[in-house]
C-alpha positions as CSV (number, residue, x, y, z in Angstrom):
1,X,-12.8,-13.2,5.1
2,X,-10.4,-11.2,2.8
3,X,-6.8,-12.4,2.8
4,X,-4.7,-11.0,4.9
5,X,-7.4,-12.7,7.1
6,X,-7.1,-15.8,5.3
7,X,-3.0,-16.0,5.1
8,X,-3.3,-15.0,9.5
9,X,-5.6,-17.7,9.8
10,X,-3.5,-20.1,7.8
11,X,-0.9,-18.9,10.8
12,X,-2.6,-19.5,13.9
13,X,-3.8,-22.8,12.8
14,X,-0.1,-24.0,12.3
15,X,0.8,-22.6,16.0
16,X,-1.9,-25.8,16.7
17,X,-2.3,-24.7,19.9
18,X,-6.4,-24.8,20.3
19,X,-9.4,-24.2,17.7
20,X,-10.0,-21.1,15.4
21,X,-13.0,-19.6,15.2
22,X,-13.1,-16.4,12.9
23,X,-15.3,-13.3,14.0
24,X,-16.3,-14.9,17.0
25,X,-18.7,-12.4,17.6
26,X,-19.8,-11.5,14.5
27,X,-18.4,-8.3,13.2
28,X,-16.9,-6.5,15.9
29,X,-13.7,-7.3,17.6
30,X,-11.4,-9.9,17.5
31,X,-10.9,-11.1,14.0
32,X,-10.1,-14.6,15.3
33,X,-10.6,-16.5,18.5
34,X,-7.9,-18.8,19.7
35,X,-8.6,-21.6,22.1
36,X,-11.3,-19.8,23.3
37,X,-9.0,-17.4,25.6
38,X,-6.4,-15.2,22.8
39,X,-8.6,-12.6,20.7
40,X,-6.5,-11.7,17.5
41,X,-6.7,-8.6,15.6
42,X,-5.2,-8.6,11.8
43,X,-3.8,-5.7,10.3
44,X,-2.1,-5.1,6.7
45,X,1.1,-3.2,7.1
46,X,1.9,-0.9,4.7
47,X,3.1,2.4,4.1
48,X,0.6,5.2,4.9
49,X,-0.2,8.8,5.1
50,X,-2.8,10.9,7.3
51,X,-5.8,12.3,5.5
52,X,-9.2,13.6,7.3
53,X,-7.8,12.4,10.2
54,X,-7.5,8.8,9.0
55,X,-4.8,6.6,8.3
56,X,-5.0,5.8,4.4
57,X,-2.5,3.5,2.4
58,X,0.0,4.3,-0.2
59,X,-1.4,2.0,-2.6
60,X,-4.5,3.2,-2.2
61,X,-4.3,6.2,-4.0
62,X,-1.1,4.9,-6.6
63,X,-3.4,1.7,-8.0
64,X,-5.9,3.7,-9.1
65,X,-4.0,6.5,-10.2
66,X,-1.8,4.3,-12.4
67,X,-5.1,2.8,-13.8
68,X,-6.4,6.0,-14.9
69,X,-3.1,7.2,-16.3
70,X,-2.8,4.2,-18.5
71,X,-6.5,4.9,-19.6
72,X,-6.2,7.9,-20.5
73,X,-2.8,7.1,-22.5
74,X,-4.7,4.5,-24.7
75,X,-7.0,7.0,-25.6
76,X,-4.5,8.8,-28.0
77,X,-4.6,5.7,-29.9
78,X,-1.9,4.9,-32.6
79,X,0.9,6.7,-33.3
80,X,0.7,9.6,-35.3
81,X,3.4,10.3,-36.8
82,X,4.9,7.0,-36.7
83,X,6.5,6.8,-33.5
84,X,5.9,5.3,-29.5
85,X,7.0,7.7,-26.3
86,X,6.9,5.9,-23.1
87,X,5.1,7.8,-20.8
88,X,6.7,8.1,-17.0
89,X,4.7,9.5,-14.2
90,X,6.1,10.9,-10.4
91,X,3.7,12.1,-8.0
92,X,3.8,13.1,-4.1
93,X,0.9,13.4,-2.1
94,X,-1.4,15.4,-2.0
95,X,-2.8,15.3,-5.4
96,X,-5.0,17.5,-7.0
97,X,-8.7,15.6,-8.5
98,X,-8.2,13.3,-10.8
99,X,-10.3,15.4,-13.1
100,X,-8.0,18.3,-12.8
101,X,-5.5,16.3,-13.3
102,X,-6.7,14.3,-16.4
103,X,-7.4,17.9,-18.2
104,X,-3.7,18.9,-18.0
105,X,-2.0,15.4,-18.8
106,X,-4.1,14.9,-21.7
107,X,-3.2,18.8,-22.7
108,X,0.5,18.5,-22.1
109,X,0.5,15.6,-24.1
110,X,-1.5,16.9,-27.3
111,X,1.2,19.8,-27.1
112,X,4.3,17.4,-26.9
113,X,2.9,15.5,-30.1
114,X,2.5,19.0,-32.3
115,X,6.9,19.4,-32.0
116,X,7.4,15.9,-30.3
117,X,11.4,16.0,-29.8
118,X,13.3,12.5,-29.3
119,X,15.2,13.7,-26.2
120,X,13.5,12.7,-23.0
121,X,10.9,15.4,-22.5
122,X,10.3,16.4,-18.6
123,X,6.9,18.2,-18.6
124,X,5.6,19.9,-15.0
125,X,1.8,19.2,-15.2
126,X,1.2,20.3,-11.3
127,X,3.2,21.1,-8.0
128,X,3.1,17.2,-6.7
129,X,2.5,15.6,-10.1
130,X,5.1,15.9,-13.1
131,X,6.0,13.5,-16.3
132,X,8.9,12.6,-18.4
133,X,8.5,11.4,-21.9
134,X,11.2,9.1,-23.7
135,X,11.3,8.1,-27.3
136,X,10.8,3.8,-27.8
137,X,13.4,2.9,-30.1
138,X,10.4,0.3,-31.0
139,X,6.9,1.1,-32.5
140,X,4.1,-0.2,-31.0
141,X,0.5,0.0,-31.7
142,X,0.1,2.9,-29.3
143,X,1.1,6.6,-29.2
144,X,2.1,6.7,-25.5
145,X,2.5,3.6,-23.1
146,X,3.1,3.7,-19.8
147,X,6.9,3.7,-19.1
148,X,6.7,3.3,-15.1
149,X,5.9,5.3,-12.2
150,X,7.7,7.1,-9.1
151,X,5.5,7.6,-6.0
152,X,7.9,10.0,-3.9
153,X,5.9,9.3,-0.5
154,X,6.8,5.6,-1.1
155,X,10.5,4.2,0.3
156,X,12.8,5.0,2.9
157,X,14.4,3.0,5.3
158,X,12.8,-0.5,5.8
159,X,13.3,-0.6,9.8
160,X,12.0,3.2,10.3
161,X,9.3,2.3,7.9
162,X,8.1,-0.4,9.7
163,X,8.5,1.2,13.2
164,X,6.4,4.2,12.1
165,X,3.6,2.4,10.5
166,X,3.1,-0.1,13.3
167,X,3.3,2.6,15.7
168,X,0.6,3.8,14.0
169,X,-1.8,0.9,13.5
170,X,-1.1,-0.2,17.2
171,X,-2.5,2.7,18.6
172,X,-5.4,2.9,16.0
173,X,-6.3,-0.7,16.9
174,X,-6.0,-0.6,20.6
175,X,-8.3,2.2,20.3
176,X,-10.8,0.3,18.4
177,X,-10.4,-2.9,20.5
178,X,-10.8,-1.0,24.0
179,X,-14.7,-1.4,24.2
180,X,-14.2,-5.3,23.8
181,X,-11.2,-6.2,26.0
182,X,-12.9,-7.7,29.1
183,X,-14.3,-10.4,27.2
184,X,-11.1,-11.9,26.4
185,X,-7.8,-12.4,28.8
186,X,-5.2,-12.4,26.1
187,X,-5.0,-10.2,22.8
188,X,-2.9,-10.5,20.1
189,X,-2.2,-8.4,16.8
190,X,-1.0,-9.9,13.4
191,X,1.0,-7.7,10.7
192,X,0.7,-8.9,7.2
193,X,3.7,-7.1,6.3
194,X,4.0,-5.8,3.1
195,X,6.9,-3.4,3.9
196,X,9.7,-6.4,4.8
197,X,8.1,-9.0,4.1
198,X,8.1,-10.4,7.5
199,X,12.0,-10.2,7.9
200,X,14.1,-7.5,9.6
201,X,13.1,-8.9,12.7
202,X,15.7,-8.6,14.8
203,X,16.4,-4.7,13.9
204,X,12.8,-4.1,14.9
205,X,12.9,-5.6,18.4
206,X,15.1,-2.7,18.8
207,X,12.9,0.0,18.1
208,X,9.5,-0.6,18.6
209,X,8.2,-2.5,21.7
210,X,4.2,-3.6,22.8
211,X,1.8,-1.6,24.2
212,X,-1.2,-2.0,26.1
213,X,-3.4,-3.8,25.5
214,X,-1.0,-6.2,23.2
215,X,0.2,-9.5,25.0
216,X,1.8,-10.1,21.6
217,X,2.5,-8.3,18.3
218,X,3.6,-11.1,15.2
219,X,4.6,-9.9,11.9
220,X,3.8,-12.2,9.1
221,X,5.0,-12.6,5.2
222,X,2.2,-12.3,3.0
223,X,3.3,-15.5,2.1
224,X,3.2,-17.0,5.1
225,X,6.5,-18.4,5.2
226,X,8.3,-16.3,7.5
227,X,7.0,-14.4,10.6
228,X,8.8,-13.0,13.8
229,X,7.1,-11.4,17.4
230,X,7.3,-8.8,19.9
């Protein structure tokens, strides 16, 4: 069981309205069984993009990007001359390889440090991924450290956010519940929103509504305080 798992079975248990058996039938469809009758379907909501025909997370591709860009910033080691830059990075999707990508930040950054300036420093290192470099007016032990990150695919407004994405995983999870639906006569799906944090509630009832096969959508906090349905 991974969390969002865990925090929606936390949920359905409070709603103490019959036992809650998780992966009923083992690992297919639902997630949970409630009282016996209400199969329930988790889903993490989050902000996504289409690749290979798949619906992929934002924070898929940022986490591990940011990982390898502070990697690769430790690797120039202590500053020489005697000075820090913070290092910020903005991206948009889609990004070239990472190795592709690792060649021309590490050569745009040897470049900067043979006539390093102390104004901020915007250097283009491809068409969806650029940095800006900005003196610290503190030495550290550390040539470059990261200063923060954009990721320009992220944001927008919360309500059309969440409307789109749900939209999305509805229909990608009815689709993968269809084979399965005659066992059970009710079916839920549960949102671990990570978008609003399970509020803006009432401003979403207005836009998005259930679909087949859905007898009730909930969106839940992560932490599991607040929660609202459709």
């Amino acid at each position: 069981m991974n969390n969002d798992e865990r925090i929606a079975e936390k949920y359905l248990k409070s709603l103490d309205i019959g036992d809650v058996a998780y992966e009923p039938d083992g690992k297919i469809p639902p997630d949970f069984l409630v009282d016996g009758r209400i199969a329930v379907e988790v889903r993490r909501l989050n902000q996504h993009y289409e690749a290979d025909g798949k619906l992929r997370g934002l924070e898929q591709d940022s986490i591990s990007l940011v990982q390898r860009f502070k990697n690769l910033l430790s690797e120039f080691g202590a500053p020489q001359p005697v000075a820090t830059w913070f290092v910020m990075a903005s991206f948009r999707r889609p990004l070239p390889e990472w190795r592709v990508l690792r060649t021309a930040i590490r050569n745009a950054l040897s470049s900067f440090l043979v006539a390093p300036t102390d104004s901020a420093w915007r250097i283009p290192i491809a068409e969806s991924f650029d940095l800006t470099i900005i003196r610290s007016t503190t030495t550290y032990d550390a040539c470059f450290l990261l200063g923060g990150y954009t990721d320009m695919d992220a944001g927008g407004w919360i309500v059309s956010e969440i409307t789109r994405n749900a939209s999305a995983f509805m229909a990608a999870k009815s689709n993968k519940v269809a084979p399965y639906l005659r066992k059970y006569p009710v079916w839920w799906l549960v949102f671990i929103d990570y978008i609003a944090l399970g509020g803006e509630g009432e401003d979403v009832r207005q836009y998005i509504s259930r679909s087949k096969p859905w007898d009730r959508v909930v969106f839940l906090s992560p932490g599991g305080d607040r929660s609202y349905a459709i």
